[in-house]
C-alpha positions in Angstrom: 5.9 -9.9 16.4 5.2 -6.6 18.2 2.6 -4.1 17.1 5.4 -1.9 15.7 6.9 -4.1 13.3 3.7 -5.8 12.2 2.6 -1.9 11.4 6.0 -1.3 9.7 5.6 -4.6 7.6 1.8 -3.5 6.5 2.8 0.0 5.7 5.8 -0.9 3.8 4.3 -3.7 1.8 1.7 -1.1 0.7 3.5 1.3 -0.1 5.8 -0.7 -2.3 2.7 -2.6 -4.3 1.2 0.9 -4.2 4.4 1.9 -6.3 5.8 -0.7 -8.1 2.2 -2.9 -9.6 1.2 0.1 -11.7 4.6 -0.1 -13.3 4.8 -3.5 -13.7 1.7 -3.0 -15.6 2.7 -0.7 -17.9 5.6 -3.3 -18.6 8.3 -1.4 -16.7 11.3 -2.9 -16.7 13.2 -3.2 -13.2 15.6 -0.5 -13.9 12.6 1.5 -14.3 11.6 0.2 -11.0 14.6 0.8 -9.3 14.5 4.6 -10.5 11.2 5.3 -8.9 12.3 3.5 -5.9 15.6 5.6 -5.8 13.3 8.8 -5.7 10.8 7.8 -3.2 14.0 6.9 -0.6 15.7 10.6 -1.8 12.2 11.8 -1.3 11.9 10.4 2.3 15.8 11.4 3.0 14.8 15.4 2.0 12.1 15.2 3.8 13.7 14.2 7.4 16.5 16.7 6.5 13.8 19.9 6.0 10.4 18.8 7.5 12.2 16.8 11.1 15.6 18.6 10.6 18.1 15.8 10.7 20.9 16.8 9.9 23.0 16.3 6.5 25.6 13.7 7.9 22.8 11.7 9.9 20.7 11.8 6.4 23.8 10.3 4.8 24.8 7.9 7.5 21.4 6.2 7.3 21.2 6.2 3.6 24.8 4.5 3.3 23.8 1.7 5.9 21.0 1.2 3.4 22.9 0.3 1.0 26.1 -1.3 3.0 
């Protein structure tokens, strides 16, 4: 595994226990986990768009091969 993708894999598994284990225990249920989710990746899709100006159809591109 390269030093990139073990990085990615530690910052990402973070970030989601870092989210989702304070709603799990407040008894969430996984909709409710999904909706948070849903914002953070709007939040991160906004945020290349304004702050590293990608453009609207690159944004949208990326967001539906996320869900493809």
């Amino acid at each position: 595994m390269t030093a990139a993708s073990t990085l990615h894999n530690y910052v990402a598994g973070e970030a989601v226990r870092a989210i989702v284990q304070p709603m799990i225990d407040a008894g969430a249920s996984d909709a409710d986990i999904m909706v948070v989710l849903e914002s953070v990746v709007l939040g991160a899709l906004l945020y290349c768009e304004r702050a590293e100006r990608v453009s609207r159809a690159v944004t949208i591109e990326r967001l539906d091969s996320l869900t493809a």
